[in-house]
C-alpha positions as CSV (number, residue, x, y, z in Angstrom):
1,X,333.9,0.8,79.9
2,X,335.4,4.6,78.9
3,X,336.7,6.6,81.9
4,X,333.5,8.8,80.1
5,X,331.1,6.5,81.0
6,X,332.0,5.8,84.1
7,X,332.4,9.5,85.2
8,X,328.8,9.5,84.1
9,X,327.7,6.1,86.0
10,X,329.5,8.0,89.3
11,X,327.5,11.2,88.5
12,X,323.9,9.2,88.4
13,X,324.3,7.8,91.6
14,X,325.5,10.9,93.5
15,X,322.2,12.1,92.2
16,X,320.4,9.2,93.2
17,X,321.7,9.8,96.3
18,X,320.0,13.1,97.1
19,X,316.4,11.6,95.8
20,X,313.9,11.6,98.4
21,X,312.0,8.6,97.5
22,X,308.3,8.7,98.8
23,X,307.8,6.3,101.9
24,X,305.1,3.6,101.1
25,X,302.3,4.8,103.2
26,X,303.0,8.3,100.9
27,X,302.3,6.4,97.9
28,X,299.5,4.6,99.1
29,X,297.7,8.1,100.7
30,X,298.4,9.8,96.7
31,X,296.9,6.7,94.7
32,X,294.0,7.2,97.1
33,X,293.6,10.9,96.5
34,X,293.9,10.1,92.0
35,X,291.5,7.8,92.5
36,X,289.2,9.7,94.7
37,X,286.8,10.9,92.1
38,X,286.4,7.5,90.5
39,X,285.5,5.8,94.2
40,X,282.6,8.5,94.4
41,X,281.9,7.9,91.2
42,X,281.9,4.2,91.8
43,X,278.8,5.1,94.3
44,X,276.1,5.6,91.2
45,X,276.6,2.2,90.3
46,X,272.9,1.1,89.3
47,X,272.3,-2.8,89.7
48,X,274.0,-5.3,92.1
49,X,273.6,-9.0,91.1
50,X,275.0,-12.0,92.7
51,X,278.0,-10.0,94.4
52,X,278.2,-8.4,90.6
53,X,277.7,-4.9,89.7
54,X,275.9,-4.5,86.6
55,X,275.3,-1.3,84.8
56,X,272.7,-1.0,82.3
57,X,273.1,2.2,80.3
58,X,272.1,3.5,77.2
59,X,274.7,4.8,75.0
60,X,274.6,7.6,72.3
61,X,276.8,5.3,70.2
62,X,275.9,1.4,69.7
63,X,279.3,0.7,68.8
64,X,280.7,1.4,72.3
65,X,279.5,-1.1,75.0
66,X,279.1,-0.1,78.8
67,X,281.3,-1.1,80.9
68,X,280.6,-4.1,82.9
69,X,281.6,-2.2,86.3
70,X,281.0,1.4,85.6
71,X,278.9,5.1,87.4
72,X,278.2,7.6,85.1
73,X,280.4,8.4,81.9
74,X,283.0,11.0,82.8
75,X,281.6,14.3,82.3
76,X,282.8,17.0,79.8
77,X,282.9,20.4,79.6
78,X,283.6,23.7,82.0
79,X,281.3,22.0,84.3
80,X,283.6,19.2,85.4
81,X,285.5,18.7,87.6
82,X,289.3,19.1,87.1
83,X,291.5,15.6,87.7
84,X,293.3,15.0,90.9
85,X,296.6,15.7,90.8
86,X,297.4,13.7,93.5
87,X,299.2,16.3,95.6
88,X,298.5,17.3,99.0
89,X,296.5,21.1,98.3
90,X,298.0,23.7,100.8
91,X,296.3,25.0,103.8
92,X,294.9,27.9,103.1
93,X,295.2,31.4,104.5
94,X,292.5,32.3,107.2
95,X,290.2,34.7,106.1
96,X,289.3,37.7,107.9
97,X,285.7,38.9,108.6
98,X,285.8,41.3,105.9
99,X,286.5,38.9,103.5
100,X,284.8,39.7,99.9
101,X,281.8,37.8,98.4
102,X,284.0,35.8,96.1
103,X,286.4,34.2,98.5
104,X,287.3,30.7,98.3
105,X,285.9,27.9,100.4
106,X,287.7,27.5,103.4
107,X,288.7,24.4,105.0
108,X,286.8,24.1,108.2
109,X,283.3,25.1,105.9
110,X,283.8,20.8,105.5
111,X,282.7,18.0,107.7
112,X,284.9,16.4,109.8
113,X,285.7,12.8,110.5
114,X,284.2,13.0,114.1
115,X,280.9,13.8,112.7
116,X,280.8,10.5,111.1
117,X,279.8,7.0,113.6
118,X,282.8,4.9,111.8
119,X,286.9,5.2,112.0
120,X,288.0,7.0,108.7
121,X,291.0,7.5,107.2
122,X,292.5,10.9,107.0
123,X,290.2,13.4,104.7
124,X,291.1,13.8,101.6
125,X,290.1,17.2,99.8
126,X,290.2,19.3,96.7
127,X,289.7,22.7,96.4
128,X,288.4,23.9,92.7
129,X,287.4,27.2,90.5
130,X,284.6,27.6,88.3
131,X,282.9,24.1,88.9
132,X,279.2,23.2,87.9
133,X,277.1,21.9,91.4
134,X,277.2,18.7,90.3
135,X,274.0,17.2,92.1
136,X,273.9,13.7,90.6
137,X,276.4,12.8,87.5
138,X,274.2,10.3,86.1
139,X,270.9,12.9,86.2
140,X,273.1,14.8,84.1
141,X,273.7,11.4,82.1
142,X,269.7,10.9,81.9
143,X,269.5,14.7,80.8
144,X,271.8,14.5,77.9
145,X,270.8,11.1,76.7
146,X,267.1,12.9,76.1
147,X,268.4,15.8,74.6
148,X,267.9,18.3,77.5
149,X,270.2,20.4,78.4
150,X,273.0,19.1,80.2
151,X,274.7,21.5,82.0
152,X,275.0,22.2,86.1
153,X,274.6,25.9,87.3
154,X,278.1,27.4,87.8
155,X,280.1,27.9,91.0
156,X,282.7,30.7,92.0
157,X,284.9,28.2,94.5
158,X,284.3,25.1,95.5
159,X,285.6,22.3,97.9
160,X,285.2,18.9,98.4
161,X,285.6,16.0,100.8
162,X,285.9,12.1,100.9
163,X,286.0,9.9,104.0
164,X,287.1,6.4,103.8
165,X,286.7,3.5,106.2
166,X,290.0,3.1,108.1
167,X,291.7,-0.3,106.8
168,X,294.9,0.3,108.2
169,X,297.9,-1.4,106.1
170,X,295.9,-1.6,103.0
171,X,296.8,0.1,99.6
172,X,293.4,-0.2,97.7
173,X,290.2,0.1,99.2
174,X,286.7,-0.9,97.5
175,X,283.8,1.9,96.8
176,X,282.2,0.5,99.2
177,X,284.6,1.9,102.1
178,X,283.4,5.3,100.9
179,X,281.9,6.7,104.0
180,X,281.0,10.3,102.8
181,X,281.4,12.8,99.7
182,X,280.9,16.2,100.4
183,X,281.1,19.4,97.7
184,X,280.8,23.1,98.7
185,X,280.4,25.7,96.6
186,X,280.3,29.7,96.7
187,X,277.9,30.7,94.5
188,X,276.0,34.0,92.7
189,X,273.1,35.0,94.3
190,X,270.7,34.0,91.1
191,X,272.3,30.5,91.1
192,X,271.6,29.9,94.6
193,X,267.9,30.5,93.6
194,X,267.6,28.8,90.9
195,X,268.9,25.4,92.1
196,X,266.5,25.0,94.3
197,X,263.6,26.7,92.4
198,X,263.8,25.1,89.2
199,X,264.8,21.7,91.0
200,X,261.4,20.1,90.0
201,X,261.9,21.2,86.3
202,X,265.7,19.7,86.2
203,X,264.1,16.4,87.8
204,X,261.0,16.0,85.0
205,X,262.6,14.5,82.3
206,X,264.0,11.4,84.5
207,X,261.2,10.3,86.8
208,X,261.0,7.2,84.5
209,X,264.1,6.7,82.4
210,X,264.3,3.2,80.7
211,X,267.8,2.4,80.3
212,X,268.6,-0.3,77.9
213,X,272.1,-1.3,76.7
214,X,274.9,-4.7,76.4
215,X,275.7,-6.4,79.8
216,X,278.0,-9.2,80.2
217,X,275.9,-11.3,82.7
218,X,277.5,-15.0,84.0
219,X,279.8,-15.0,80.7
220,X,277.5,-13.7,78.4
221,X,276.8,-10.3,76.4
222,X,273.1,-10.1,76.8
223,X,270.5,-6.7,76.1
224,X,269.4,-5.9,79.3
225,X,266.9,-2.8,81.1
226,X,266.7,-0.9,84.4
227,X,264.4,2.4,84.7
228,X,265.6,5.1,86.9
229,X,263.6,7.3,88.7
230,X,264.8,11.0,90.4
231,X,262.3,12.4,93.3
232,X,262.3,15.0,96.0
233,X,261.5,13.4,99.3
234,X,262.1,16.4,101.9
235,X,262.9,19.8,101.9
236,X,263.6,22.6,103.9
237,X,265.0,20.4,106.6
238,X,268.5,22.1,107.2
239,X,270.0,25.4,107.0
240,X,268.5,28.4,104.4
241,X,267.1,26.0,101.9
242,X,267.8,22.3,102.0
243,X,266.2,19.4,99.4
244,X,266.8,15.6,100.2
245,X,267.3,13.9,96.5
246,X,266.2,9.9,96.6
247,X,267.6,8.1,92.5
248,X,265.9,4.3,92.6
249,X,266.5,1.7,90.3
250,X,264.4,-1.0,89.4
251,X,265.5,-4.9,89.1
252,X,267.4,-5.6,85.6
253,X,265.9,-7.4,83.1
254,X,266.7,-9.8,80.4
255,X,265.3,-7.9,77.1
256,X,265.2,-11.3,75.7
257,X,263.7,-13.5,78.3
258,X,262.4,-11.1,80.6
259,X,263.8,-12.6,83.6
260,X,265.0,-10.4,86.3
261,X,268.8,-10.6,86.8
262,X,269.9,-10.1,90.3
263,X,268.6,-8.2,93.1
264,X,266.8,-4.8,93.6
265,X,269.2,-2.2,94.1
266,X,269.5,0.2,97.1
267,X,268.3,3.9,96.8
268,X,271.0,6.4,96.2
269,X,270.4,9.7,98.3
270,X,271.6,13.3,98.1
271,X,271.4,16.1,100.1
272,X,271.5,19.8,99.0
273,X,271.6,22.7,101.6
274,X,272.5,26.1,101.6
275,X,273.5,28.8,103.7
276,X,274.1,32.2,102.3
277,X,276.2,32.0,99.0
278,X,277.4,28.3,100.1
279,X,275.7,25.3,98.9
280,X,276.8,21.8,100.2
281,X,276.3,18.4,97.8
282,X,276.4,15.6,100.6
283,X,276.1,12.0,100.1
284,X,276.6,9.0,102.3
285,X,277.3,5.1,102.1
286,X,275.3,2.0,103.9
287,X,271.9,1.6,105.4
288,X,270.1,4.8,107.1
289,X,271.3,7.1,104.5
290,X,268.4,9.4,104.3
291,X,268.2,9.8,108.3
292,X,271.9,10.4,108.4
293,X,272.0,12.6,106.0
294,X,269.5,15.0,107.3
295,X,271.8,14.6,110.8
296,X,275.0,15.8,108.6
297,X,273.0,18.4,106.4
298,X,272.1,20.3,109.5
299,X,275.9,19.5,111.1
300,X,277.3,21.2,107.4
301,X,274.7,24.1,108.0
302,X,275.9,25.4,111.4
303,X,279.9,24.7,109.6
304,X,278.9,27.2,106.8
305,X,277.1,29.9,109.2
306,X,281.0,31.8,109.5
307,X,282.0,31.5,105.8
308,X,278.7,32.0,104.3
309,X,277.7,35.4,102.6
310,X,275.9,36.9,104.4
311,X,276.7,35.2,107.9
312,X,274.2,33.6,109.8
């Protein structure tokens, strides 16, 4: 080897040297916040069969299959949200009473792990600028598909949550350890009002969406259906304004045979409340999601009061 080479070999590893290589529970902690989006996103999954979750969805294009295990397409546009980047976000400054109309979502607006009746892992966050409230992905999905429009009401700031079951020592964890997603938003005044006036109107077109597609079912590619269905159950329960959002989906069926294929799904709830110019997107995991989230709706209510323009 040339004293040029190994002059360079030398160099690398005093470089080396001075790396800071990431510990493994530092890895593990940023693969969890990548994938943080596509765990809640994991939650709209519409049919479970035989320990299997199978997604029937209508594409735009025949040529491109669903996904075996898939929520909602990812959506496009200024109304989505930006991807994680995997770093921690820093804590931002404290903001004074003064503050203007159009400040940013502060930390302690969110829930917190306490409020919760399981251990969680550490919260992960995101802070973001110029989302859509995004009330349901695949709503939007049903929208689209029918030609309606497909875009959520804009936001000024926003912030969002995840909790995850605590599995200590563990590098991946299933959807299913998702405990709670939470999304505030600042808003303008006219958004606030519309979301929840023209809520019936955004529901309309998907009270009864068939959706037909390709699923592979036991090792084969069959045609199979599920309808979907969007419907206010409660409102006015927590803070200004508050709606309780209830998506069902019926038992898949073989196009062919018409045999069901697996079991009836679970109902997948959202809550929407808002405080001033703050509107919080909450929704939970596991059995007594509705009562819970009413519990945490009012519990995010009284956590917007200080940060929420005007103040309670």
């Amino acid at each position: 080897m040339r004293d040029d080479d190994l002059a360079f070999v030398e160099l690398v590893q005093r470089e080396l040297g001075d790396v800071r290589w990431p510990e493994p529970i530092e890895i593990r902690a940023r693969a969890r916040r990548r994938s943080r989006r596509t765990a809640v996103a994991a939650l709209a999954v519409l049919t479970v069969a035989s320990a299997a979750a199978v997604v029937v969805a209508a594409r735009p294009d025949p040529a491109e299959p669903p996904s075996i295990v898939a929520g909602p397409p990812p959506a496009s546009g200024p109304w989505s949200a930006p991807p994680a980047t995997g770093e921690p976000e820093p804590t931002p400054p404290r903001r004074s009473p003064m503050a203007s109309p159009a400040a940013e979502v502060p930390l302690d607006v969110l829930l917190q792990p306490t409020d919760v009746k399981a251990k969680t892992e550490a919260p992960l966050t995101e802070a973001g600028l110029g989302e859509g409230v995004q009330l349901d992905a695949m709503l939007l999905y049903c929208r689209k598909l029918q030609g309606q429009p497909a875009d959520w009401e804009p936001s000024r700031y926003s912030r969002s949550l995840t909790l995850l079951r605590n599995r200590p020592g563990e590098a991946e964890q299933p959807p299913s350890d998702v405990l709670l997603n939470q999304d505030v938003y600042r808003v303008a005044p006219d958004v606030a009002q519309r979301i929840f006036a023209e809520m019936a109107e955004v529901l309309a077109p998907c009270r009864q969406w068939r959706s037909s597609g390709p699923i592979l079912w036991q090792g084969k590619t069959i045609s199979a259906q599920a309808v979907h269905s969007w419907e206010e159950v409660d409102r006015n329960f927590a803070g200004d304004e508050s709606v309780l959002l209830r998506h069902t989906v019926t038992q898949a069926r073989n196009l062919d045979t018409g045999k069901p294929l697996g079991e009836v799904p679970e109902p997948d709830s959202t809550a929407v409340v808002r405080v001033g110019d703050l509107i919080s997107v909450i929704r939970v995991g596991g059995a007594g999601a509705e009562s819970e989230l009413r519990r945490l709706a009012g519990v995010a209510a009284d956590r917007m009061c200080a940060a929420a323009n005007p103040r309670c």
